[in-house]
Each structure stands twice: as C-alpha cells, then as structure tokens.
N, C-alpha and C positions, 0 to 999 in steps of 0.2 A: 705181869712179868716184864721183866725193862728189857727193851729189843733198843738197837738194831743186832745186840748182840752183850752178853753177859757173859763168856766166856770167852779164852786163848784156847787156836787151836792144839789140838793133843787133849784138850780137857775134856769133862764131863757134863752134862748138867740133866736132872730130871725134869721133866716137863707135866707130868702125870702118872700114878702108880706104874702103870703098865710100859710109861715112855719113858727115854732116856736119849740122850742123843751127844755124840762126839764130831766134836768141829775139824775138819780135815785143814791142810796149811795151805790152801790152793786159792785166796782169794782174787779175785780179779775183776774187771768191767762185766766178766760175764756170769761170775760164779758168786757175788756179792763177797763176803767174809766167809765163803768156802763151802765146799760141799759138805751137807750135813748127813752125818753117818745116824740111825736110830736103832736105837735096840730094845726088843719088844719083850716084855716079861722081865718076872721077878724070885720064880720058881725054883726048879732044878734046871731048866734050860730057857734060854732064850731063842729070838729070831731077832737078825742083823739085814735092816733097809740099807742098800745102799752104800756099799764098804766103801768107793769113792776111787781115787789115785791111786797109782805108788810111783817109789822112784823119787828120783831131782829133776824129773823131766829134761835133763841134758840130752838125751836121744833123740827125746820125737817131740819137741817143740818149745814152745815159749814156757820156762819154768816157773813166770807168773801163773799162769793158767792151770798146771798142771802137776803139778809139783806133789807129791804125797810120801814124803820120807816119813818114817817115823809113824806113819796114820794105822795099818794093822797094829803096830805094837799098843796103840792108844786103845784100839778097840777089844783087845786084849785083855788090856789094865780094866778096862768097863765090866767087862764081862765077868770076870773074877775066875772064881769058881763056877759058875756054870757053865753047863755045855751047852755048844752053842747046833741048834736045832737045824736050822736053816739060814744059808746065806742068800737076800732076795734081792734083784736088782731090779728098776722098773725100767731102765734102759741101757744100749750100752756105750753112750758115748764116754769117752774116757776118763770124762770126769766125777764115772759113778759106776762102772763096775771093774776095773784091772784091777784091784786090791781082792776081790774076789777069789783069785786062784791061790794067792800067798795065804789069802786066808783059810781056805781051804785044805792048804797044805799042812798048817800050823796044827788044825784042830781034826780034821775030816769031817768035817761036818756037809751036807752037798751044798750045790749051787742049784736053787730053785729060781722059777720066776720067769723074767719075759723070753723072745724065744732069741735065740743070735742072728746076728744080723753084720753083715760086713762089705760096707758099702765107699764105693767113691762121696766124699762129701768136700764141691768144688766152693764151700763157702768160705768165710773167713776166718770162722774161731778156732784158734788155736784146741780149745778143749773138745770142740765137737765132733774129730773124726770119731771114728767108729772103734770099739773093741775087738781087735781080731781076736784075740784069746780068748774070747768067753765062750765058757762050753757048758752050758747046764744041762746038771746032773736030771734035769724034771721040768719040764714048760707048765706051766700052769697057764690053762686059759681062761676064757670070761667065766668069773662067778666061782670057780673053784678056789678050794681052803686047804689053810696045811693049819696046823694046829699042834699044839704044844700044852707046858705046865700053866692052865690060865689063862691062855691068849689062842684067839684063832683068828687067822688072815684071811679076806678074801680076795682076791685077783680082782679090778676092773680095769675093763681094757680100753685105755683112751689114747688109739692112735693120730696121732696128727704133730705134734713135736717131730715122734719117731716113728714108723711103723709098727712097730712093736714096746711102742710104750704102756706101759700098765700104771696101774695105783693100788694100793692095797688098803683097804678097808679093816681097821680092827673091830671085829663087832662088840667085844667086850666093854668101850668106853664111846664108839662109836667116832672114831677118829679114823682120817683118811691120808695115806702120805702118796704123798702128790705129785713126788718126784716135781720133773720140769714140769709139767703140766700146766699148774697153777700155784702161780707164786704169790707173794703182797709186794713184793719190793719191784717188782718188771713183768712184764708179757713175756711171755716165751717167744723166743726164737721159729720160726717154723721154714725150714728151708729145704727147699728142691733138690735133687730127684727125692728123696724119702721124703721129706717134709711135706705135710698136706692140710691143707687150708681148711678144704673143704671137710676132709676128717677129722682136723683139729676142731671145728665150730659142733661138727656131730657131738664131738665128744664131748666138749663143753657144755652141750643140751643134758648130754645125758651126766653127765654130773650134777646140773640146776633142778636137776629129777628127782635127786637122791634127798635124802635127811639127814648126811652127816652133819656131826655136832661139832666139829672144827679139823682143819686143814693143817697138815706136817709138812710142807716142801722141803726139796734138797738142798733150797738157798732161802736164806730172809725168815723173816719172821711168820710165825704159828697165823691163820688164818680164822680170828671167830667169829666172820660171819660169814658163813662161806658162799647162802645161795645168794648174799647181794654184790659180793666178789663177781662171781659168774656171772651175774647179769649185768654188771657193768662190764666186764669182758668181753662180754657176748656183742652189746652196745659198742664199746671201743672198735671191735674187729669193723662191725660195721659200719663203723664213721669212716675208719680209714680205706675201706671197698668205695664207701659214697665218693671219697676224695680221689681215691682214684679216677675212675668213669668222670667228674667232674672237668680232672686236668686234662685226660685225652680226648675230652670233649673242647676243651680250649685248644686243642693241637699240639700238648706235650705229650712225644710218648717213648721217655728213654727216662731209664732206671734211675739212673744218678739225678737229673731233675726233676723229677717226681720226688726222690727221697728228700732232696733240699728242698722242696715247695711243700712238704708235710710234714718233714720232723726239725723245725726250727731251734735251733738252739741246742741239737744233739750233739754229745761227748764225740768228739770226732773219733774215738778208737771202735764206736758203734754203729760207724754208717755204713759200713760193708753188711753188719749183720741186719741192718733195717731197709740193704736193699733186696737179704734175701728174701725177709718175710713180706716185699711189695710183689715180687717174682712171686710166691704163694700164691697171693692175691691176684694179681694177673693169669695165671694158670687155671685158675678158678674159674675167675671169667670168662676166660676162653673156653672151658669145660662146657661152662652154663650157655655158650653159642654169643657172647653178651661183646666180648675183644678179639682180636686178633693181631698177630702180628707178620710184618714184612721186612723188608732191609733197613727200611727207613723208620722203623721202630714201633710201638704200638700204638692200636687204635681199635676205635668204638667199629662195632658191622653195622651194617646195614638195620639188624632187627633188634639192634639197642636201643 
C-alpha cells in the first residue's frame, strides 16, 4: 500500500477486512497528514479508534493543529449502516478524542477506553493540551476486551506519551493501534508533568514482548515490522539519554543547548517539542540519582 498517504481527509480507505480508517483534516508538524480515525468491523456493528478533533479550532488554538470540521460527519459516511458499538480513544489529547461526544451524541453509542485525565500541559503543541470533555461511559484497563460482530479489542496499557494512554490489540487479525505511542513517521513526544520517560521505555519493553503482526497509529503509516520498530526505539531513546549525560559531563546543562547540540538540523516549529522530551529524559535521570539540577542548570552527581 503506497503511504505517506493515499487518501484526502473526510475520505475512507480499508486497510484490512476488519480495518478501515478516515483521515481527519488536522494535519500539522505534529499530527503528520492528520489524525487517523479507524473503524473496526464489518458486521452489524463496528468499534471507532480514535474519532480525533472537531470544530475550526478558532477557540482553543492553532487551527493547523486542530481543526476537525466536517470529521464526525466523515466518520458517519464510514460507518454506513452500522451501528456503531463503541467509541475508543487511547488518549485524550485533543487531537484524538473531542469528536467523541458529538459522536456519541449522533448515534448513542458509549465512550469506552482510556480513563480522563485533565491536566496543565506547559509544552508547546498546540494539539497536546488535554480533553476536558471526555467522559467515558467504561474505562477499560490492562488486558480487558469489548467485543462486537467479529471483532474483539483488547486494552494494553502503555503509559508514557500520556498517563493514561492505551493501545488496543485486535485479536482477530492480530493488529495493534498504537495510537501516539508508536509511530513510523516520528518518535512520540513525551512531555512533563504527565509525560514519562521512564514509563514510556517500560512500555515500549512491553510491546517488543508482544507478537503483534503489524502496528495502526493515529498518524503515518501502518507499521510491518513492528518488534524491529521498538527496538530501534528502544535503541534511539538510549542514544539520546547517552547524549545527554555526555553534554553535562562537558559542562552543558540548559535545555535549549542541549536540544541544538543533538537535534541538528531540526524543523525549527519542533524545538519546543524536542526540549520537552530532553526534560523527560533529564527527570529520568534525576529519578535514577544519575542528574541533578540547581540555578545554574543541570548536571551529572557525584555517583554518575
């Protein structure tokens, strides 16, 4: 299948019997060509990953980012005739669950899936605050299934993007969507206070454990290999931990030079978001007793 992308958003495209997926119109530095909405089943009912935006985004921020007019009614047209079983979101920044309630409005179908969460998020991306409005009807946690005409979900829970971010596992075809988690097209973001390093690399273990037979994310292309994906991820995080400790061992220890002495040649609309995920990493280390910080910015302790 020809990626980076074969469809306009509002459109359809199947991916596999049981997959289906609508392109939301939100694309941006951080959302690639947009958040991808999936619809599961072919039966008398589906389940909906993911319903994504709404709105023009004129109220609450940059309308590159966030923009979702038009996208329930898309997901609507998908769905046809069927009813729709469940609406699942794997987190709630705003780029992937406010279409949830409209949606829910339209059909009554509930809001299943991760659990709410409403939090100060002092980073940079316009799409990452938080969902205030999400109200799920059902939290599903680690391991638990909702199941439908043909298709059954499992919840895995990998926090570290968000605290409460999940993945869902179809067992029927053995496909996993990934939400942010695990992308092909970029690393996830992982930013402070909710974002965690240390939980995001757990999680990433416990994915390289699994035997899913290929990866859904919310942005970019289908993943088919997944467990060499994660372990070069896994690899990546650590190179950029090693560079860290490297530069404060040179006596660099403030954000913004750190992020220009390791991410060379980055999209400058990116560098906010690549110093929150250095802050991850530094927090980490301070966790692990390894950094510390004072006025005069970070450094190595003593028992590094």
């Amino acid at each position: 299948m020809k990626w980076p992308d074969t469809i306009e958003a509002g459109e359809t495209e199947r991916h596999e019997l049981l997959v289906r997926r609508v392109l939301a119109p939100n694309a941006s530095p951080y959302t690639y060509t947009g958040t991808q909405t999936w619809i599961i089943g072919e039966g008398s009912d589906v389940a909906v990953i993911d319903p994504g935006p709404v709105g023009s985004g004129q109220s609450i921020g940059d309308p590159a980012d966030i923009r979702g007019e038009g996208h329930v009614e898309a997901i609507l047209r998908a769905v046809g005739d069927a009813k729709i079983a469940a609406i699942l979101c794997t987190h709630t920044h705003r780029d992937h669950s406010p279409a949830a309630a409209p949606l829910k409005a339209a059909t009554g179908a509930p809001i299943i899936g991760c659990a709410p969460l409403v939090l100060r998020d002092d980073g940079p991306r316009a799409d990452s605050a938080f969902d205030p409005d999400y109200c799920p009807d059902r939290i599903l946690m680690d391991t638990e299934t909702i199941s439908g005409d043909g298709w059954t979900l499992e919840a895995v829970a990998t926090p570290g993007h968000t605290s409460n971010h999940l993945c869902f596992a179809l067992r029927e075809s053995g496909a996993l969507f990934t939400g942010d988690h695990v992308m092909k097209w970029s690393t996830s973001v992982v930013s402070p206070p909710d974002g965690d390093m240390s939980a995001y690399m757990a999680s990433l273990q416990k994915l390289y454990e699994r035997d899913d037979r290929i990866y859904y994310p919310a942005h970019g292309p289908a993943v088919e290999n997944p467990r060499q994906l994660v372990r070069g991820m896994i690899g990546h995080r650590r190179q950029r931990e090693s560079q860290i400790v490297k530069l404060l061992a040179a006596g660099e220890g403030h954000i913004p030079n750190l992020v220009a002495a390791m991410y060379k040649g980055l999209d400058p609309r990116l560098i906010g978001a690549a110093g929150r995920s250095v802050l991850a990493h530094l927090i980490d280390l301070q966790n692990q007793g390894r950094v510390g910080v004072k006025d005069d910015g970070w450094h190595l302790t003593a028992e590094a």
